[in-house]
SERO-13911 format. One record per residue (C-alpha): residue number from 1; residue in three letters; x, y, z. Coordinates in nm, 2 decimals. Example, Ala and Ser with C-alpha at 12.3 -4.5 7.8 and 13.67 -1.06 7.14 Angstrom:
<sites>
k / r / east / north / up
1 / ALA / 1.23 / -0.45 / 0.78 .
2 / SER / 1.37 / -0.11 / 0.71 .
</sites>
This chain:
<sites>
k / r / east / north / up
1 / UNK / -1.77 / 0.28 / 0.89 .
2 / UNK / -1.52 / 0.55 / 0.93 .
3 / UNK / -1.18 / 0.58 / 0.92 .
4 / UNK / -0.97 / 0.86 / 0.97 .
5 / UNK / -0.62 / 0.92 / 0.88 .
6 / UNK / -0.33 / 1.06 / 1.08 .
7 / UNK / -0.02 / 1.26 / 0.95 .
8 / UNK / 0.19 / 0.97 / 0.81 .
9 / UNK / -0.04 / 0.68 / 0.82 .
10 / UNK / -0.08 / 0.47 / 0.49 .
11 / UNK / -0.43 / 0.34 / 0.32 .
12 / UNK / -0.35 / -0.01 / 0.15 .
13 / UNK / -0.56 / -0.10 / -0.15 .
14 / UNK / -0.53 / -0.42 / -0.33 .
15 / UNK / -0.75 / -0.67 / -0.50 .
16 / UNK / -0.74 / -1.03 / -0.35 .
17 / UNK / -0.52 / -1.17 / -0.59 .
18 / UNK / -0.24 / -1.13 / -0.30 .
19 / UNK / -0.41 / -1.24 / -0.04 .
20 / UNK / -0.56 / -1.55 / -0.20 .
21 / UNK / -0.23 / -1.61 / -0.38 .
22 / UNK / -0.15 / -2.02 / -0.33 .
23 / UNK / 0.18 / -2.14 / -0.23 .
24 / UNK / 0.29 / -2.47 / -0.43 .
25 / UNK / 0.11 / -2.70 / -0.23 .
26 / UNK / -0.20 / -2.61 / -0.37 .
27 / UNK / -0.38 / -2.55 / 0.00 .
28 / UNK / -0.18 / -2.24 / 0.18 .
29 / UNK / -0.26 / -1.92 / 0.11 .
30 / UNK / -0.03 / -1.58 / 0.16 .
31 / UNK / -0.35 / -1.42 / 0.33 .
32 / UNK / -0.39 / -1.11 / 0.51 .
33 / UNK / -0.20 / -1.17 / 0.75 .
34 / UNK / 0.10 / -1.24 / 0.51 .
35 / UNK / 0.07 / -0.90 / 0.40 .
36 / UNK / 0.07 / -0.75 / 0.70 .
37 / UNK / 0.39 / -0.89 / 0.76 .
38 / UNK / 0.55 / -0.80 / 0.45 .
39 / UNK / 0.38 / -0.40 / 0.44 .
40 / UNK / 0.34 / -0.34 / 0.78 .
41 / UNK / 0.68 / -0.20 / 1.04 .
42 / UNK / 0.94 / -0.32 / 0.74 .
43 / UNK / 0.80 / -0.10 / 0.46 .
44 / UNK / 0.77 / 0.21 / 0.74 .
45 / UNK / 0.84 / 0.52 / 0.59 .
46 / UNK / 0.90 / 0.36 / 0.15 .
47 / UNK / 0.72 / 0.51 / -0.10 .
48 / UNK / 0.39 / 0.33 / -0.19 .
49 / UNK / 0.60 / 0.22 / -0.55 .
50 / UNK / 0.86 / 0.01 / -0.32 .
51 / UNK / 0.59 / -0.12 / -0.13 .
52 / UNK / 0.42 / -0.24 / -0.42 .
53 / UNK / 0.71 / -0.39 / -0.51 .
54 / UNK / 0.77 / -0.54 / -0.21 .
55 / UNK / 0.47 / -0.71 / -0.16 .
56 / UNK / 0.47 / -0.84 / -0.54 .
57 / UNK / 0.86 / -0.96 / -0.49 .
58 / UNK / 0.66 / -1.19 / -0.13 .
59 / UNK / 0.41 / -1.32 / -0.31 .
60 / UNK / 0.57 / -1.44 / -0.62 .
61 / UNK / 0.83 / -1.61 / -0.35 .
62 / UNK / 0.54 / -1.78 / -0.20 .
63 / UNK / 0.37 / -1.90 / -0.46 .
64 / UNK / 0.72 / -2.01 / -0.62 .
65 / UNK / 0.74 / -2.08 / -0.98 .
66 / UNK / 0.38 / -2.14 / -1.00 .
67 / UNK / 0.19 / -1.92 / -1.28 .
68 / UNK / -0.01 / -1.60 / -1.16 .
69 / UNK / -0.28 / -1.69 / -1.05 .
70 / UNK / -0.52 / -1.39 / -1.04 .
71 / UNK / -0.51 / -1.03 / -1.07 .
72 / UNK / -0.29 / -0.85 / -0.83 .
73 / UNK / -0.35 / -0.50 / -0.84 .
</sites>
């Protein structure tokens, strides 16, 4: 498959240690669709560090004080 880029589009790479991230109750996950939320229209325009950010700050807040629980690159 192809994919082609536009002026001022954004490729998102990241391992699925955000997307299966596990909110306290042990059965919901943040999923794909959590991060479009969080990195889609409200990070329009950041730098790719903020969005980073961004999405780490989301999913640590789901998962509340719960350890890592895989890689989140």
């Amino acid at each position: 498959a192809k994919l082609k880029l536009e002026p001022g589009d954004t490729l998102i790479l990241y391992t699925d240690g955000y997307h299966e991230a596990t909110a306290p109750d042990g059965t919901t996950q943040f999923g794909v669709e959590g991060l479009c939320r969080v990195l889609g229209e409200p990070c329009a325009g950041l730098p790719l560090d903020k969005m980073a950010e961004r999405a780490g700050a989301e999913v640590s807040r789901f998962t509340g004080p719960c350890e890592q629980q895989d890689d989140m690159t």
